[in-house]
TORKE-350995 format. One record per residue (C-alpha): residue in one letter; chain; x, y negated, z negated. Coordinates in steps of 0.25 Angstrom, whole numbers, plus 5000, padded with zeros to 4 digits. Each point is the difference from the previous one (the first is absolute). Layout:
residues N
+-----+-------+------+-------+------+
! res ! chain ! east ! north !   up !
+-----+-------+------+-------+------+
!   A !     A !    X !     Y !    Z !
...
+-----+-------+------+-------+------+
This chain:
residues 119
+-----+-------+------+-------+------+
! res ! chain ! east ! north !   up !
+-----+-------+------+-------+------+
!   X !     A ! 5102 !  4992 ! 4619 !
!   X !     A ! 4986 !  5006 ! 5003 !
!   X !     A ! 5000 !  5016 ! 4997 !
!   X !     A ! 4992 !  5009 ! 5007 !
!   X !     A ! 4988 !  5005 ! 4994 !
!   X !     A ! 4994 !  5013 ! 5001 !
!   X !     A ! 4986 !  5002 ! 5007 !
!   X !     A ! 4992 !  5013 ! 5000 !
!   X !     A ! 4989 !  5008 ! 5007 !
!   X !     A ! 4993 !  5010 ! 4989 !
!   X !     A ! 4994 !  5007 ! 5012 !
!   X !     A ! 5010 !  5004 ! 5007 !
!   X !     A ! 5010 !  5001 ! 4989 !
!   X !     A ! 5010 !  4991 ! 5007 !
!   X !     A ! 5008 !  4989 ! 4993 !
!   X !     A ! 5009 !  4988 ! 5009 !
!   X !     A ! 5011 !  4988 ! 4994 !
!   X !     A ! 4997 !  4988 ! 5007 !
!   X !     A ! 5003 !  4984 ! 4999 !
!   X !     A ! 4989 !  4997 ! 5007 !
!   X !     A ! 4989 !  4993 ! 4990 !
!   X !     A ! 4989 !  5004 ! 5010 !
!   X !     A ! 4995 !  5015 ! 4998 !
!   X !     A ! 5003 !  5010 ! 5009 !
!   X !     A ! 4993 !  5009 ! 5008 !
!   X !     A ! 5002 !  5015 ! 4996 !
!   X !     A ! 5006 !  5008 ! 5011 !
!   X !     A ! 4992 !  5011 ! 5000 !
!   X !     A ! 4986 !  4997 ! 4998 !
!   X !     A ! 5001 !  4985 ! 5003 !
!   X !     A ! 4992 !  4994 ! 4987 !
!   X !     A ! 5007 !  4988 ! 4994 !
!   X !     A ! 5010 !  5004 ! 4987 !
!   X !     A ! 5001 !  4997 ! 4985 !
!   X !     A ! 5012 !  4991 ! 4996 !
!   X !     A ! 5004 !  5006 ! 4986 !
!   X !     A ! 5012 !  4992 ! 4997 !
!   X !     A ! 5013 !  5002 ! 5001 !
!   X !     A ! 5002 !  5010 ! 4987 !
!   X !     A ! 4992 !  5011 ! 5006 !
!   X !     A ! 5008 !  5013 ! 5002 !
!   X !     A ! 4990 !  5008 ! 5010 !
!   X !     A ! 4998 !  5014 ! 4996 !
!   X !     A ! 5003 !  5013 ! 5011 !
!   X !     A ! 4989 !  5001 ! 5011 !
!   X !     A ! 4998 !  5014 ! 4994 !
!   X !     A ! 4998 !  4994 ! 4988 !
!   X !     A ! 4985 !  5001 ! 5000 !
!   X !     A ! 4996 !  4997 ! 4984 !
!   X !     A ! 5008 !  4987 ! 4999 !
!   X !     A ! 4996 !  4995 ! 5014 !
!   X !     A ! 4987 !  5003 ! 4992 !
!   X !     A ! 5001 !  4992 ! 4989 !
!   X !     A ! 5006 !  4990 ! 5009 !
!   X !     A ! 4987 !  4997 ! 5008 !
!   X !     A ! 4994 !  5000 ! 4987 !
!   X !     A ! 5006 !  4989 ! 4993 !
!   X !     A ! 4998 !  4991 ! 5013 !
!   X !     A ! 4987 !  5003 ! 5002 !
!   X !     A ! 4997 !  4996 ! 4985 !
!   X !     A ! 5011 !  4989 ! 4998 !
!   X !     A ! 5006 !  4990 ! 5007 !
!   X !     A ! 5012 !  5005 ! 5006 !
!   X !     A ! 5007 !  4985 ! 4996 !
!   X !     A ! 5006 !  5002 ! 4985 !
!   X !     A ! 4999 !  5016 ! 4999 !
!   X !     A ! 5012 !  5007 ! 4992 !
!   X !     A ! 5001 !  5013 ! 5008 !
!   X !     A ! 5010 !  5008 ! 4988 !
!   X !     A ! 4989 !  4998 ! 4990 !
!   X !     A ! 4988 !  5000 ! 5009 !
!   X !     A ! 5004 !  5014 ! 5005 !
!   X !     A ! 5000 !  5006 ! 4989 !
!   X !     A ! 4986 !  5000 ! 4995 !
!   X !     A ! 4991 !  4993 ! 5011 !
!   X !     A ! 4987 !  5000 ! 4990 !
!   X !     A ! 5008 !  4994 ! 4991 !
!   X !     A ! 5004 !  4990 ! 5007 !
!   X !     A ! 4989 !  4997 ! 5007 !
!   X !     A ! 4993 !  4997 ! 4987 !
!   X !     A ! 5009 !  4993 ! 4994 !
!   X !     A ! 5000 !  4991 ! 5012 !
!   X !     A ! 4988 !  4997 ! 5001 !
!   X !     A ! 4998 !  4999 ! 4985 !
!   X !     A ! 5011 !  4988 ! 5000 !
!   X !     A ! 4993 !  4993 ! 5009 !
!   X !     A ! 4988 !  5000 ! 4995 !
!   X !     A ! 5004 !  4993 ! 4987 !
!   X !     A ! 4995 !  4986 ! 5001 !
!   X !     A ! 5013 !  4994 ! 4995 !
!   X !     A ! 5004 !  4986 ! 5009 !
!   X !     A ! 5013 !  5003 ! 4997 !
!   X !     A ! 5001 !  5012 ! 5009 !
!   X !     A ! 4999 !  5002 ! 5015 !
!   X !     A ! 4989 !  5006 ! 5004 !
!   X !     A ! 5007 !  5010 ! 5012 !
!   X !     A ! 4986 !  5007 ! 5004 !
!   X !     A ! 4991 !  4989 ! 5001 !
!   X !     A ! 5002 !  4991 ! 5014 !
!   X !     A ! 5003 !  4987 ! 4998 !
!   X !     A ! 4988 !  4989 ! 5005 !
!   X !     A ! 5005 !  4993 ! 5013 !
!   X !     A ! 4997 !  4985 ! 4999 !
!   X !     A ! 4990 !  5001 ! 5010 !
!   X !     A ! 4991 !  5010 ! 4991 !
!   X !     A ! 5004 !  4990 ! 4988 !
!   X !     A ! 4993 !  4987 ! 5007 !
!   X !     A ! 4988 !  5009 ! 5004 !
!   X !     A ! 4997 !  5004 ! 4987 !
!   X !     A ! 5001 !  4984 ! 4995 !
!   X !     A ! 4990 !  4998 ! 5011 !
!   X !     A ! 5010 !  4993 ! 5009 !
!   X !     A ! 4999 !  4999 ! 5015 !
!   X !     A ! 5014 !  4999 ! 5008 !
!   X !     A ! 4998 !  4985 ! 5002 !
!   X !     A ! 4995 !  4997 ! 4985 !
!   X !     A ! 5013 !  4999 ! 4995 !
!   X !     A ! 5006 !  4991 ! 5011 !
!   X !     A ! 4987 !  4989 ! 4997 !
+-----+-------+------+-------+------+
């Protein structure tokens, strides 16, 4: 059974459980939410330093694959050591920062049309 996953809005500080897989729109200010998965434990509304930090790491990382105990912590620290892991240039670790190519921007960069590779 699917569980709900926890969505945020860093601006208004407001944190919702839902099942849906489409994000949701923060009731307050109407802006479309975060999903952070289903580990996140949302700090207090008055708990403006770790809302903080929160917003942070989102806006630096993707929100996909971040261990909030330790990223909490020390933000910097984290952070860097993020973004230092995925800048190592072994194939055998995922890349989380970097987007994937869709196959469309693949077969434009080989120079191919949509109907090339039907001919």
């Amino acid at each position: 059974m699917p569980s709900n996953s926890t969505y945020v809005c860093t601006e208004c500080r407001v944190s919702v459980k839902k099942l849906n897989r489409r994000s949701p729109l923060c009731p307050h200010c109407a802006k479309s939410m975060i999903c952070v998965g289903t580990c996140f434990k949302p700090p207090k509304k008055t708990n403006v330093k770790e809302w903080a930090k929160i917003r942070k790491l989102l806006n630096e990382l993707p929100a996909f694959g971040i261990w909030w105990s330790d990223a909490l912590k020390d933000v910097e620290t984290y952070i860097s050591r993020e973004k230092e892991y995925a800048s190592r240039s072994d194939p055998s670790r995922p890349n989380r920062l970097k987007r994937k190519k869709t196959r469309k921007e693949n077969r434009q960069k080989k120079g191919l049309t949509c109907l090339d590779g039907l001919m």
